[in-house]
N, C-alpha and C positions, 0 to 999 in steps of 0.2 A: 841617233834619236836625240833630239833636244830634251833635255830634264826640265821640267814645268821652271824652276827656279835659273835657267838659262836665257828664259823667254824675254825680250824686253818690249812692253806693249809702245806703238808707234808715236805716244805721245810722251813716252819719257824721253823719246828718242831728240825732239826740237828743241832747239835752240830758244833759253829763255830772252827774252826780247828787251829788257828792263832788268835796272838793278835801284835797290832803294838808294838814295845819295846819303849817307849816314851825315854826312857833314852839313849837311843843309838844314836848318839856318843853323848859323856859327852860334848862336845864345838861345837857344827853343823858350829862354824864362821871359821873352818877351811876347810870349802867347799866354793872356794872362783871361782870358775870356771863351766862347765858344766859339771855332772857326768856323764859320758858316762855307765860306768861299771865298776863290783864289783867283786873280786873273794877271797874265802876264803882256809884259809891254814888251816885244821881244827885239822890239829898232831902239829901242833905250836902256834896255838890261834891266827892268825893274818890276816887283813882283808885290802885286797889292792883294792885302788878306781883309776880310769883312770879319769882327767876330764881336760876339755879342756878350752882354753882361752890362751887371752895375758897377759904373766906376771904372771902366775900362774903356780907352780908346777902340773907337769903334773900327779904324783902317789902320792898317799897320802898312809899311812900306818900305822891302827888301830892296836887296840889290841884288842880280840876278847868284851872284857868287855866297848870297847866304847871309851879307852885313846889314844890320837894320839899320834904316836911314831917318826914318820922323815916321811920324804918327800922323792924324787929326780925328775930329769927334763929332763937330759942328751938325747941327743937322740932318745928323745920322743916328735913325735912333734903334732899328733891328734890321741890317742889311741880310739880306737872302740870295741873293744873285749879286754878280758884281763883273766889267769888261772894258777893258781899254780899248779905245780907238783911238787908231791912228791916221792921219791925212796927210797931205803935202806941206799944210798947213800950221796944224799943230797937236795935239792929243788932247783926249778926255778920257775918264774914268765914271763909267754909267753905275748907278748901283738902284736895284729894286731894293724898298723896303718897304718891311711888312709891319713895320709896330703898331699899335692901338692909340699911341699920341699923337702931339700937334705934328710931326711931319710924317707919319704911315701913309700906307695904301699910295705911295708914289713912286716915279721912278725918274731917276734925279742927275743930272748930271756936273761932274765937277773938272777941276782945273786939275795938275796931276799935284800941288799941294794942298787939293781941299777944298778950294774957293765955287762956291756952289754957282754955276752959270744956266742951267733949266729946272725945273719942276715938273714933270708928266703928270699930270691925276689933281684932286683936291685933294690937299695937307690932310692928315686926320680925318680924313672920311671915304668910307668902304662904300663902292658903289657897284652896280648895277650894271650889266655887259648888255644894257640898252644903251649905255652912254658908251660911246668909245675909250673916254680918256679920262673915264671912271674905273681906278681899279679895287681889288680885293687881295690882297694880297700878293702882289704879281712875285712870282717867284725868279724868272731870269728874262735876260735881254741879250739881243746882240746886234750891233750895227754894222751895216757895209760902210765900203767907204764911200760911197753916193752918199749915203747918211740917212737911207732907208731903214729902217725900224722896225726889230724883231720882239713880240714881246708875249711872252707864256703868262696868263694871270687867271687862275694864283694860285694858291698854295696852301689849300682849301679851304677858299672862301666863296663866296655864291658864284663868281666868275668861271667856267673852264673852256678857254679860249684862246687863240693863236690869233697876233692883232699884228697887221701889218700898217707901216707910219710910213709917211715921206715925210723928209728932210725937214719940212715945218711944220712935222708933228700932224697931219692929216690924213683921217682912214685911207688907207687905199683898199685894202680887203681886211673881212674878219672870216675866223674858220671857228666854229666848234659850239658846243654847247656841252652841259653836265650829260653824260651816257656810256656807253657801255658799245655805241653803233659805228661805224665809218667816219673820222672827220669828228667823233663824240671824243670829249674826256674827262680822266677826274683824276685831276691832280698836274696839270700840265704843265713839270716840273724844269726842264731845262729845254734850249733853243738851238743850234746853229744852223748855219747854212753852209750848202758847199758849191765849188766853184762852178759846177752845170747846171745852177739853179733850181737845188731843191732848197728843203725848209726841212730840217729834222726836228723833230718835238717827243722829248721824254715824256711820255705817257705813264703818270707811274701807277696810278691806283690800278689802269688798268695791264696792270705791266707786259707793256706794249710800247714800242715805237712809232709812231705815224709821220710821214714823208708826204709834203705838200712843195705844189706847185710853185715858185716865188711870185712868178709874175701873176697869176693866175687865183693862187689860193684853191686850186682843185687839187683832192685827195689824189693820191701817187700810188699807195701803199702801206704795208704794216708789219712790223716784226713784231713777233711775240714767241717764236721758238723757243728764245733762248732764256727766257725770264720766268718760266714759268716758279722758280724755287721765291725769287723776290724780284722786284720792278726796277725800272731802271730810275738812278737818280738825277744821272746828268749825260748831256753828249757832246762829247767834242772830238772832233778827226784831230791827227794824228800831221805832222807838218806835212807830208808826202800826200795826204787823204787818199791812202789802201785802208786805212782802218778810223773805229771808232772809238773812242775809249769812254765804255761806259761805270760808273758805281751802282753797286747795290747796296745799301746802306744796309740793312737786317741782317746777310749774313755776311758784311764786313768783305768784299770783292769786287775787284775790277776785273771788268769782262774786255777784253780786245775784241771787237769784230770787223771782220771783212765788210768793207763798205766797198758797193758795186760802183764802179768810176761813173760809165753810165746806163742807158738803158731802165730793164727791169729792176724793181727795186727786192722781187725776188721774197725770200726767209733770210733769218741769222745764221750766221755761221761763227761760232766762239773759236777765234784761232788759239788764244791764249785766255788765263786768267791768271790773275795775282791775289793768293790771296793773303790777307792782314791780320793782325791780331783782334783777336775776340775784344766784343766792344771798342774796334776803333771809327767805326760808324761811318763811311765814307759819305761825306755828303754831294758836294760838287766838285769839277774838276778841272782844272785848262792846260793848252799844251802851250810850251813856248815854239813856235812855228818856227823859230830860227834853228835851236838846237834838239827840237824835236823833244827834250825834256817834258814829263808828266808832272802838273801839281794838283795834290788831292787836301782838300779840306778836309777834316776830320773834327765830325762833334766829338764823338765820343772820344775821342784822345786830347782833344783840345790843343792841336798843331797841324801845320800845313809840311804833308812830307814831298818829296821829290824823287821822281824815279825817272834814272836815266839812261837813254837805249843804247843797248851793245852793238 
C-alpha cells in the first residue's frame, strides 16, 4: 500500500521547461526606470527594452548574450508595447506610446539606432476608434513581414479595438468595441499572430483570450479557462508555436499554454507556469524565435529577466 507521503501527484512529475538565465544582463544597474517591454531581434542577436521614467533613457539595447550596447530617448516619451521587424531588406523597431505629451497616443517606427522613420496616430492627441489612425493609448503591435499591421489600442483609453493596417498604413479591417460580448473588449492589451493565420489578442480586463480571423477579421474564438485568478497581460508563441507564453501581472506568473497548431481554437490548457517573486509584476513579454529564449518585462522589479528552455 502506498503511504499518502509516497504519492507524487503527476504534475510534480514534468519536466520544468525553462530556467531563469541568472546572468542576463551582465550589469541589471543599467535598468534605471520601469521596464515596460522587451522585444527580440533574433537574425541580429539584440534585445530592445522600453522603460519609462524621468531622466531615463527611454530604449535600452542588449546584446543577445546580456552586454549593453546604447541607448536612445528621442521622441519616446512612455513606450508600452515595443517589436522588431525584420525583412530582406532591413529592420525596424515599432514602439506604441501611450504618454499625455507632444509625441503620445502613437505608434512609431524607428531605425534599430533610434532614428524615427513613421508616425501612426496624431502626436499628443487621444482619439476616437471612428478614426482609424486615431489612437488612445494603443498598448502593443505586431507586423508581418508583408508589413501588414497588427495593433491592440489601448490601454485603457476610449479605444478597445483590434486594427488591422496594410503596408501603407490603410484600414484593412477593424474588430471590437468596449464590452464584455464576442469580438468585445476592455483592455486589449498585447497582439500576435501565428503562422495559419489567426490574430491572438490579450483580452485582459476581460481575462480572456480572443483569436480572430487575419484575413478576414471574424471572431475564431476565446479562452478564458485559464485566467480566471488574473487576466492575461501579453501573448507570444513560443519559436516552435506548440505553446503560448502568457503573464499575469497581479499575481506575478507566467502561464505556458498549449496553442492548437490548427483547427479548433478549443479552451486553455496550462501545461506549465513559472511563477516569480512577489511584486515582480510581469508586464510584457517576447520569445527570441531563434533560440527559443523567454523575455519578461518587469514593472514591479524594474528589469528585463530571461528564461531559457531545457
Amino acid at each position: 500500500v502506498l503511504k499518502p507521503f509516497d504519492y507524487v501527484p503527476p504534475w510534480k512529475e514534468q519536466q520544468q521547461m525553462y530556467k531563469l538565465d541568472i546572468g542576463w544582463p551582465k550589469i541589471p544597474e543599467y535598468f534605471t526606470g520601469q521596464t515596460f517591454c522587451v522585444a527580440v531581434d533574433s537574425l541580429h542577436g539584440l534585445v530592445y527594452v522600453g522603460q519609462r521614467g524621468d531622466n531615463v533613457p527611454k530604449v535600452l539595447v542588449f546584446s543577445e548574450e546580456g552586454y549593453f550596447l546604447y541607448s536612445w530617448n528621442d521622441t519616446v516619451e512612455m513606450p508600452h508595447g515595443i517589436f522588431v521587424l525584420n525583412t530582406a531588406t532591413d529592420s525596424s523597431v515599432w514602439i506604441t506610446d501611450v504618454g499625455t505629451g507632444k509625441y503620445g497616443h502613437t505608434v512609431k517606427q524607428y531605425s534599430p539606432l533610434g532614428k524615427l522613420m513613421q508616425i501612426l496616430g496624431t502626436p499628443g492627441n487621444a482619439g476616437s476608434s471612428l478614426i482609424p489612425l486615431q489612437f488612445d493609448q494603443p498598448a502593443d503591435i505586431f507586423v508581418e513581414e508583408s508589413g501588414d499591421i497588427y495593433v491592440v489600442d489601448g490601454d485603457g483609453g476610449m479605444n478597445n479595438r483590434l486594427l488591422k493596417l496594410s503596408n501603407d498604413y490603410r484600414e484593412i479591417w477593424m474588430a471590437g468595441a468596449k464590452g464584455t460580448g464576442i469580438g468585445q473588449f476592455k483592455i486589449p492589451h498585447s497582439v500576435t499572430v501565428d503562422p495559419v493565420g489567426r490574430v491572438w489578442v490579450a483580452d485582459r480586463d476581460n481575462k480572456r483570450i480572443q483569436v480572430f480571423d487575419k484575413v478576414t477579421g471574424e471572431w475564431l474564438g476565446s479562452w478564458s479557462s485559464c485566467f480566471a485568478e488574473d487576466g492575461p497581460y501579453s501573448v507570444r508563441f513560443t519559436a516552435d508555436y506548440k505553446y503560448l507564453i502568457v503573464s499575469q501581472l497581479n499575481i506575478n506568473r507566467l502561464a505556458i499554454l498549449a496553442a492548437p497548431l490548427v483547427g479548433s481554437i478549443g479552451d486553455c490548457v496550462v501545461i506549465q507556469t513559472i511563477q516569480l517573486a512577489d511584486e515582480t509584476k510581469p508586464h510584457l513579454v517576447d520569445v527570441d524565435m531563434k533560440s527559443g529564449a523567454v523575455y519578461v518585462a518587469e514593472i514591479g522589479a524594474q528589469q528585463v529577466q530571461r528564461y531559457i528552455p531545457l
